[in-house]
N, C-alpha and C positions, 0 to 999 in steps of 0.2 A: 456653595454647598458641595459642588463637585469634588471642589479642591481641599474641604475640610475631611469627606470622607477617602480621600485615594491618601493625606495625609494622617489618617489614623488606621489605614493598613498596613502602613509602612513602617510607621510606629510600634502596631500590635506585630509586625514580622521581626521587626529589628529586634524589640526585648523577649522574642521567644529565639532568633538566632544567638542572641548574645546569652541564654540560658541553656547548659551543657553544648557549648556550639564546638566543643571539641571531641564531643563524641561521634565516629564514622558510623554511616549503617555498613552493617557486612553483606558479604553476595553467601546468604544462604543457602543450603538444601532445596529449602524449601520456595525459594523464588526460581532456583534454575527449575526444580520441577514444572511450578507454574507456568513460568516463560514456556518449555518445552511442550506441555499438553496446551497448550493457547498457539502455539504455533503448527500443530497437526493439521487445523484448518487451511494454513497457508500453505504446506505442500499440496493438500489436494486443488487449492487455486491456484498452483504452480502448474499442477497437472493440466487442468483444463485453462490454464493460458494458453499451452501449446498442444492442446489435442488435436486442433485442426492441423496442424502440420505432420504429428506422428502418424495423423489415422485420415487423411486427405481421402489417400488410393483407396483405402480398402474400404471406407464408406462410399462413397462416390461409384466403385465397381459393383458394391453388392445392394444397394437400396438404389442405383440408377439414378445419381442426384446429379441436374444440371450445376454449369457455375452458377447461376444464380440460387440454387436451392441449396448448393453447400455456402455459400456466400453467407445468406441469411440463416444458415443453421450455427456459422462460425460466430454472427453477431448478437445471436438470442442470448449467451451465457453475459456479455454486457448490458443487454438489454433487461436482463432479467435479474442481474446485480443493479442498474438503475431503479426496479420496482422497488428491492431490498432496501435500497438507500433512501427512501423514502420514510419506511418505518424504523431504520438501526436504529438510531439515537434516540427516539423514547421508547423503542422496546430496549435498551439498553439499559435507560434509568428505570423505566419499570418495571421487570424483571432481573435488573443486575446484567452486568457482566457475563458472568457461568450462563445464566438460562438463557441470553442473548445466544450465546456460542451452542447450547444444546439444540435449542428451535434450528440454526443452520447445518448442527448434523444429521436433523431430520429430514432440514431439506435436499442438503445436499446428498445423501444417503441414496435418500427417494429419487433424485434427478441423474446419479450412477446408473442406478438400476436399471433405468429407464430407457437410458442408452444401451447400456448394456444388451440387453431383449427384446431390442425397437427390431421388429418385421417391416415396419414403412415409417413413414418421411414424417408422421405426425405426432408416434409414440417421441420417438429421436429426437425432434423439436421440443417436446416437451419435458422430456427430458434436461435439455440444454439450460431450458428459460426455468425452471422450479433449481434445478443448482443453480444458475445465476443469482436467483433470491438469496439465496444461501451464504454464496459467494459477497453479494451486498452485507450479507452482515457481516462478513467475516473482516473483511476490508476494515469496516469500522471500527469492532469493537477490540477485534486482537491488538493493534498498537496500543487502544487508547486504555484498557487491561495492561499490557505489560509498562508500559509508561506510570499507571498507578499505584505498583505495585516496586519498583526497581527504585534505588537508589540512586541520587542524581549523578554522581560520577559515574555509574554506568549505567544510565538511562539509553543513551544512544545505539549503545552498542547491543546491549537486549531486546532495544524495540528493533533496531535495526534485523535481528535474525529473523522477525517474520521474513524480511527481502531473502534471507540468507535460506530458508525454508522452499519461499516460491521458488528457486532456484532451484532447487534440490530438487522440485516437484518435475520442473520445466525439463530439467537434465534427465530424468529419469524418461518421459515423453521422447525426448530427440535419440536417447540413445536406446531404447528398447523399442520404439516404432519403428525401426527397419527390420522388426521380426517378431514380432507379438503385436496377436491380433487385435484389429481394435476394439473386440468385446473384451477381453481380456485387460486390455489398456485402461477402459472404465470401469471396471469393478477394481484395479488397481487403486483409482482415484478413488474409490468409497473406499478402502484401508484404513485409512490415516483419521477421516473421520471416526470409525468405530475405537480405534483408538484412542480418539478424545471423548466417547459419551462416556469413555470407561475411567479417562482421566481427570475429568472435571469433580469426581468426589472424593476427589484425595487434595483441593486444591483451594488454597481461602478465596471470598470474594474480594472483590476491590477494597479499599480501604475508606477511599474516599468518594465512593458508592454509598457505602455504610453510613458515612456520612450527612451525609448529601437524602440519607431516607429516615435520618436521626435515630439508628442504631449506634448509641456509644459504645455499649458492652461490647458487641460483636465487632466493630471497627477496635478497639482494643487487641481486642484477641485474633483479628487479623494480623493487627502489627506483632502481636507476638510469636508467630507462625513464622512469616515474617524475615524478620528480624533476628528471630534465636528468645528462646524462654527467659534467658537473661541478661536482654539486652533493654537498656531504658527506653526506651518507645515515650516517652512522655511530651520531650519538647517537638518530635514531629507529630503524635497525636494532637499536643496543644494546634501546632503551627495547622494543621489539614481544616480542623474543626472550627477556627477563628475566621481562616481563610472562604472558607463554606456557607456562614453565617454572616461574614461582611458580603459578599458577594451577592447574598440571596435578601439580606438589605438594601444592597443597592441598586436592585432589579428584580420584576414579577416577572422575570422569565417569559417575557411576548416574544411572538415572530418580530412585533415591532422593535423590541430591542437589539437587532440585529443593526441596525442602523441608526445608532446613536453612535457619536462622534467617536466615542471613545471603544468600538467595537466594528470598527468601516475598515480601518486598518488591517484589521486581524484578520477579517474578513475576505478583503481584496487579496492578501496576501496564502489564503489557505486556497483559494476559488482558482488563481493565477498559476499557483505548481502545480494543480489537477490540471487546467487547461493543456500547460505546456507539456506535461507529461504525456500526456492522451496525442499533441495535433504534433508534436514532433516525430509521431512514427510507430512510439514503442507497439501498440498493439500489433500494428502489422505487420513489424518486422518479426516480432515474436511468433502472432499465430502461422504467417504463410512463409515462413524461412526457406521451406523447402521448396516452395513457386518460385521464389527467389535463386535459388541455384539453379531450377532447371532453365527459367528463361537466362542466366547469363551461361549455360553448357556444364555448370557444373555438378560433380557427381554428390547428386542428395545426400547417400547411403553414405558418402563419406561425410558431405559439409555435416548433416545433423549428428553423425558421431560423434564427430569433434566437437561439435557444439555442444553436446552430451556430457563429454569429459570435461572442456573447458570452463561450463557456465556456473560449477561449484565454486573451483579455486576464485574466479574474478570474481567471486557475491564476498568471499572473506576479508578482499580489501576494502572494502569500505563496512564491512564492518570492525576492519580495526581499527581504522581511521576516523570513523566517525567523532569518538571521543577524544580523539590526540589533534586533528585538523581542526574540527570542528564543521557546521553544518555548509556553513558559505563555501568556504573553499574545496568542499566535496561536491556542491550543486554546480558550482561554475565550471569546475573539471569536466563535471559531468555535461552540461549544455556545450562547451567549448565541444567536445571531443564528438557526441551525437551530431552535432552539428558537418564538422568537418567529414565523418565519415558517409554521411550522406551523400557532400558534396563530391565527393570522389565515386562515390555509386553511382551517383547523376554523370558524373563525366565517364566511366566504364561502360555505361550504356550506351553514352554519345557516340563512342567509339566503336561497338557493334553496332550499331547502326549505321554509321559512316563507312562500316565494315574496313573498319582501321585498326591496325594491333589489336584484331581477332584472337589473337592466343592470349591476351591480356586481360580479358573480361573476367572467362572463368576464375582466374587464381586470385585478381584485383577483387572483385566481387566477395567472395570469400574470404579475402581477410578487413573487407571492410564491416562485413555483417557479424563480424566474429569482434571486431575492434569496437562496432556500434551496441552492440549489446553489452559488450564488457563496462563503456564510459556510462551507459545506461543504467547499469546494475549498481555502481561505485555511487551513486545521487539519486539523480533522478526518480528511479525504480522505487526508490524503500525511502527515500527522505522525505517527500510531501505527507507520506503517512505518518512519520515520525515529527516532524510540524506539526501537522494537523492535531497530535494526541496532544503535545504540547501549549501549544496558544490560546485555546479558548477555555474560560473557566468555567467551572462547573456550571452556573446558572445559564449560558448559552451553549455549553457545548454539547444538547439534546439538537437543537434547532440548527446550530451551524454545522456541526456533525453528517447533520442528514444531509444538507444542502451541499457541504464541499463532497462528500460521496455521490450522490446526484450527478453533481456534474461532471465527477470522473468517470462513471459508469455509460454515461449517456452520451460526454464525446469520445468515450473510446468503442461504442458501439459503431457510432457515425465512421469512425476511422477504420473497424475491422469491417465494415459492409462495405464500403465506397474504394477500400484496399485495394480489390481485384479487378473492378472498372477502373480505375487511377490507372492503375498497370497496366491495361489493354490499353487504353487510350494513347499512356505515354508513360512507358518504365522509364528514361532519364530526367520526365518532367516530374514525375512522384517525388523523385528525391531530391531534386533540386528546393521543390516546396518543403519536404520536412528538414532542408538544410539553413532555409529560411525562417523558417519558424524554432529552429535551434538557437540563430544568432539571436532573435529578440527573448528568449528565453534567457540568454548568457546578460543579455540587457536587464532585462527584470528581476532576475537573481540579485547581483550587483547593486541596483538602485532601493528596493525593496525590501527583499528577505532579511528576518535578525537573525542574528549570532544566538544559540538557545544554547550554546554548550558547558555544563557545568552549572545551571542554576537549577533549581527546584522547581514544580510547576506556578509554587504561590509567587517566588520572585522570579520567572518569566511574568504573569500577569498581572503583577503591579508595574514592571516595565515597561510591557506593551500597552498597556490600556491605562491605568491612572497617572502614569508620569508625563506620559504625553498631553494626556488631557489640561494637566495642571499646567501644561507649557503655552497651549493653547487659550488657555482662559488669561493668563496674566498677559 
């Protein structure tokens, strides 16, 4: 049965490829629009990736916050992206795309503010964890929106500018937090939001959202938006709508259908880049960069400048590259490179503390946390999101959606709390584990992860899931 229906999807995709299969979609107006106001959200989760580094001192001096009270206020906005990622994925399906992304500029709006005007440690917290919720949506829905909506030759490189956006968020934190205060710095971060509640009605919904809730009109007249008014939309309308309908054939859409044979894979593989992403470091190199320079002597006010300037240009190469290398050979650069620069942060500290080639920490240090975030950006950072939009088909991508966000929010919470203890305990042992947890990362990339570059989302998911399956049954 299995293998009769993964063979009449492939069938029904082939004679809708081989029907105008020479027609290109164009990069409209109208997609860069969308891409653009769907990625607002992700500057402002740029912003609050690195708030606690740009606004460390000037919280800490003026609400009186122990390490352990910034610590836990550093790991609420994770923890409160975890909540999020609970609900994305069927407030996604059941409100669309658009209203998924409005409900997070309410939250995260409301979680700005909050900071912004916190007099004590409780409004501030609260603050942190209602954006966090926010931030959980954003995380999800923005790839898996602009992946809906792009054309599959440049699928990568448009989902990829959410990463290109956080960046822009993050750079604007490291390099205005050495002198704008940090109330200031968080109503910065609610900007970008109001900019999206204002941009989301100028901008179609998903296409195969539409789909997927059996609006054909309107799924029509997305792709013509689109697309361009006179462009044939027919053979990807056919191809979305077939794709949608086999799929929701051959599954009631349970939690239990998570774990059919032919969805364990996809599974393991979307659950595995959240992991590695989260335990190799990023969070907390990103949020405490600046704790980072002062424990190796060097001057903050310059490392986070520079990191300021630098963390745009290094977000652009891998979004060029994403659609010219393709996904593998960007993830493994990136695990190879995170990995390495670690281990040379672990030995710079070995050597302050031996109190050996002392003048070496500070500038070693510095260009290893400027080199570890660059290999970080180029993969790592933005590609498991762009996976994750890609691999799961419509009928689980409510249920696996929620769960691989889950997981990413909730170990990068454990990573940005447990940060600042790791460090006191033992700043050369911190690095040497996320230098370990890089190599087996560059292993699982390799043995694992597919090639997505250049197919469309319905032939990624007859390749991942029914061709395998059929290989398995004979």
């Amino acid at each position: 049965m299995v293998m009769e229906e993964g063979r009449s999807i492939e069938e029904g995709l082939l004679q809708l490829k081989n029907k105008n299969d020479d027609s290109e979609c164009r990069i409209t107006a109208c997609v860069i629009l969308s891409t653009f106001v769907a990625v607002c959200g992700s500057f402002s989760f740029g912003v609050a990736t690195g708030y606690t580094s740009g606004a460390e001192t000037g919280v800490m001096k003026d609400l009186d916050l122990s390490i352990a009270q910034f610590s836990a206020f550093g790991s609420f906005a994770t923890l409160g992206a975890a909540i999020g990622a609970l609900f994305c994925g069927n407030l996604a399906m059941v409100i669309g795309r658009r209203g998924t992304m409005w409900v997070s500029d309410f939250l995260c709006i409301t979680g700005w503010l909050s900071i912004a005007f916190a007099k004590e440690v409780m409004l501030l917290n609260f603050g942190r964890i209602i954006s966090g919720i926010g931030f959980g949506l954003t995380s999800y829905v923005v790839p898996v929106y602009i992946a809906e909506i792009t054309p599959k030759h440049v699928r990568g490189t448009f989902t990829f500018s959410n990463q290109l956006l956080q960046n822009a968020g993050l750079a604007m934190i490291y390099f205005c937090g050495n002198f704008i205060n940090w109330r200031t710095l968080a109503l910065l971060g609610a900007l970008p939001c109001f900019i999206q509640v204002i941009g989301l009605f100028f901008v179609p919904e998903s296409p195969r959202w539409l789909a997927k809730v059996g609006s054909d009109k309107e799924l029509e007249n997305s792709l013509f938006r689109l697309r361009g008014r006179d462009a044939d939309i027919s053979r990807e309308a056919s191809e979305i709508q077939v794709m949608t309908k086999m799929v929701e054939n051959d599954s009631k859409s349970s939690f239990s259908d998570l774990f059919q044979r032919k969805y364990r894979y996809t599974l393991v593989v979307g659950i595995g880049l959240m992991l590695i992403q989260q335990f190799s470091g990023s969070a907390a190199v990103i949020s405490y960069a600046s704790t980072i320079f002062r424990k190796a002597g060097f001057s903050v006010a310059i490392g986070t400048t520079m990191l300021g300037i630098f963390v745009i240009p290094k977000a652009m190469i891998g979004l060029i590259l994403v659609d010219k290398w393709g996904r593998r050979p960007l993830l493994m650069t990136s695990a190879f490179g995170m990995s390495m620069t670690c281990m040379l942060l672990g030995v710079a500290f070995t050597l302050q503390k031996m109190q050996l080639l002392s003048e070496l920490t500070p500038i070693l240090s510095f260009i290893c946390v400027m080199m570890y975030i660059a290999t970080y950006a180029i993969g790592l950072g933005g590609l498991p999101w762009v996976i994750m939009s890609e691999i799961f088909p419509i009928n689980i991508k409510v249920t696996a959606g929620s769960i691989v966000t889950l997981v990413s929010f909730s170990s990068s919470s454990i990573v940005t709390y447990a940060f600042n203890f790791l460090f006191e305990w033992s700043t050369q042992g911190t690095f040497f584990i996320f230098a370990g947890i890089g190599g087996a990362a560059l292993l699982f990339i390799w043995l694992l992860v597919p090639e997505t570059k250049g197919l469309s989302l319905e032939e990624i998911q007859v390749s991942l899931i029914h061709q395998p399956d059929e290989r398995n049954q004979t």
